[in-house]
N, C-alpha and C positions, 0 to 999 in steps of 0.2 A: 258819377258816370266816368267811366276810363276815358284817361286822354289819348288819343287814335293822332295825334298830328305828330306827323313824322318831324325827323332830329335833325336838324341844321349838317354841314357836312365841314371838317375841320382841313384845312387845305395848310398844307406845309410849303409855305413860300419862301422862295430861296430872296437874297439879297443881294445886291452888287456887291464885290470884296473892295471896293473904296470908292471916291467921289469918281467919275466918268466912266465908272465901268456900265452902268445902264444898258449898254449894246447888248450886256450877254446873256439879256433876258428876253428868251422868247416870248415872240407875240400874243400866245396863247396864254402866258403868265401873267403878263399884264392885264389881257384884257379877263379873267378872272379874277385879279384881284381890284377894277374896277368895279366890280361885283360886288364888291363887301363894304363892311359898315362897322364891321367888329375886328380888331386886331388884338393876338396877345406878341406880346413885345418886351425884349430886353429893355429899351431906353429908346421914352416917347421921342425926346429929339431927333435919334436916330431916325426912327420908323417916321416921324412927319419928312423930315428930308428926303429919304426913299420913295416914298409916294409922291413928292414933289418933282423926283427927278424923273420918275417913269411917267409924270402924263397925267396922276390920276385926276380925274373930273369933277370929285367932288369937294366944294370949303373942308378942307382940314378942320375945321374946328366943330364941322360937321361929324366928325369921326370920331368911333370910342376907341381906346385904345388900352389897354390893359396891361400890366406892367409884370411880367416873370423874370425870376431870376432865382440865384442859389438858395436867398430868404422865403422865397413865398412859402407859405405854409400850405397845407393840403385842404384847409378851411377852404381861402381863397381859391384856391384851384377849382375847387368842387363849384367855387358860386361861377367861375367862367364856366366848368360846362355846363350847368344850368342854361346858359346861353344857346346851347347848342340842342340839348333836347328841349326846351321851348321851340323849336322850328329856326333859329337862326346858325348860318355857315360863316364861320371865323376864317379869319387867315392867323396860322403863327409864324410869325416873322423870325428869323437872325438877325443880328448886327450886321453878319458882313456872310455871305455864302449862305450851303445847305443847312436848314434847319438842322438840330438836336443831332449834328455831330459836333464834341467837345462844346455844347450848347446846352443850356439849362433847360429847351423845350422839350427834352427824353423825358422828364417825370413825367410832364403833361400830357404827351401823346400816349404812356403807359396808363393813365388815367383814363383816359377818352374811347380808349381798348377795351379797359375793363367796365365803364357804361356802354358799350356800343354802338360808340360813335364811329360811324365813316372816319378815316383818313384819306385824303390823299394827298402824296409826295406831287410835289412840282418841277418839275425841271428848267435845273440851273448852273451857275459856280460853283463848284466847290473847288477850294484851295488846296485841299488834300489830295483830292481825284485827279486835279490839274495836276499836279504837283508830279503823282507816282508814273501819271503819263507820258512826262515829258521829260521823266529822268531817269529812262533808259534800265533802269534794274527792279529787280522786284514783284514786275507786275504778277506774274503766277503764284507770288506764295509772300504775303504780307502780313503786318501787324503795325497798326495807330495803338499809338501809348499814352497821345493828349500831352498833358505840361509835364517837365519833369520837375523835381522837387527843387525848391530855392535855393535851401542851404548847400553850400560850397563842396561839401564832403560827400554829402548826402546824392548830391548832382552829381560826381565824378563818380561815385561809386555807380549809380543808375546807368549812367553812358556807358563804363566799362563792360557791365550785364547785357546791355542792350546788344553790347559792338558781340560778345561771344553768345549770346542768342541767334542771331543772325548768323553767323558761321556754322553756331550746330545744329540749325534748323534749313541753313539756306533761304531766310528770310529779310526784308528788308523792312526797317524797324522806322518808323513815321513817327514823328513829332513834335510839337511848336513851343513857341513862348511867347509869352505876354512879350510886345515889342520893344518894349525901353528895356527888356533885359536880351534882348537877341544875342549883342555883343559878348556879354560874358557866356553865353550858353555856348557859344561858335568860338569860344577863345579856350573853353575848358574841353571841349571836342579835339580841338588839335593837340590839347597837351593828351587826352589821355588815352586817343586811341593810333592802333599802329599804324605805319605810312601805308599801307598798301589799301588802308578798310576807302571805300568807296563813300565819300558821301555827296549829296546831294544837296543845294541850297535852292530854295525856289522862293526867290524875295516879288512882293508886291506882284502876284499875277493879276493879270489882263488891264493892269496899270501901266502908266509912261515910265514907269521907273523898272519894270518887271526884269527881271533876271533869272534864267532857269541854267543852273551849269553844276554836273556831275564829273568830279575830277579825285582821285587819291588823296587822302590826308597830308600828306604828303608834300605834293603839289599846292594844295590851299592853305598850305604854314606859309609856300611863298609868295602868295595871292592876296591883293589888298579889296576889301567887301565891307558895302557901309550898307548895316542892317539897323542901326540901333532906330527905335521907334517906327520900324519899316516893316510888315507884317509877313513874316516869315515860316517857311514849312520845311525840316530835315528830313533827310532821309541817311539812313544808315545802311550800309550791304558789306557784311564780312567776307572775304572768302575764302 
């Protein structure tokens, strides 16, 4: 006999971008993901914390939690949506902001697409959005580029590309680092790009530490900014 019980619904739950940000989660987020029972997640720690800080009503240890990241294999994956067309609605969490931007949960929801799973996005943080909003260039005509490459050569040569994309595009050019390298990313920025290119530093939003200031390369060679371990988002604008 065909199974006729309709498929769980996969909810893209955004996350506070650090410890007190909780406020910048609508009420409506919340009380949906009191709703659930199923979570897929970068790092259980993280996600029991999160739910701890919004409220949620039920024992933690009550909760499954499912673990995604850059390893999960497409096996695993397949057995979380199971979950969902069984009649169960997941939540999949971030670490920190919008789901499956620079986030391992894009395979997943690509997945969940091609069984036919419901999606829906939730509204929340994002560090990026926040970011391009509050720093004055860009917003009409953009590009997120996610990490640039580590190695040293490799990094300056990437910036360089970026800062003359942005000029012959008229675009402003988005993008992060793992935090403990903030410092040399923001140090190789001023050596390699020219005084006039515009950049944009947006350290720890909607946090007590938040810092949002767009100023000339120029100007921020003589500008003192402590990023290191501090969760940060560039913006570039040529012009």
């Amino acid at each position: 006999m065909k199974n006729t019980k309709k498929a769980g619904t996969l909810y893209l739950i955004p996350a506070p971008l650090g410890e007190h940000g909780d406020d910048f989660l609508p009420e409506n987020v919340k009380s949906i993901t009191y709703g659930l029972k199923h979570f897929i997640v970068e790092k259980e720690k993280t996600a029991r914390r999160v739910l701890k800080s919004i409220g949620y009503p039920y024992p933690l240890d009550s909760v499954d939690l499912y673990e995604l990241n850059a390893r999960t294999s497409v096996e695993k994956m397949l057995a979380y949506i199971n979950l969902l067309t069984a009649g169960f609605s997941v939540g999949l969490m971030s670490e920190a902001g919008a789901p499956c931007i620079a986030d391992p949960g894009e395979q997943f929801v690509n997945l969940a697409h091609q069984c036919g799973i419901k999606v829906v996005p939730l509204v929340g943080p994002s560090a990026i959005m926040l970011a391009l909003m509050a720093s004055g260039v860009g917003a009409n005509n953009f590009a997120f580029r996610g990490y640039l490459p580590v190695k040293p050569q490799e990094r300056r040569k990437r910036i360089v590309e970026l800062e003359r994309l942005s000029r012959k595009h008229d675009e402003a050019q988005i993008f992060i680092e793992t935090p403990y390298r903030n410092a040399q990313l923001f140090d190789e920025i001023l050596k390699a790009c020219l005084d006039d290119t515009l950049l944009c530093v947006a350290r720890e939003i909607t946090l007590p530490g938040e810092l949002i200031l767009t100023m000339p390369v120029s100007k921020w060679r003589k500008h003192k900014v402590s990023l290191h371990k501090r969760p940060t988002v560039f913006i570039l604008c040529a012009k």
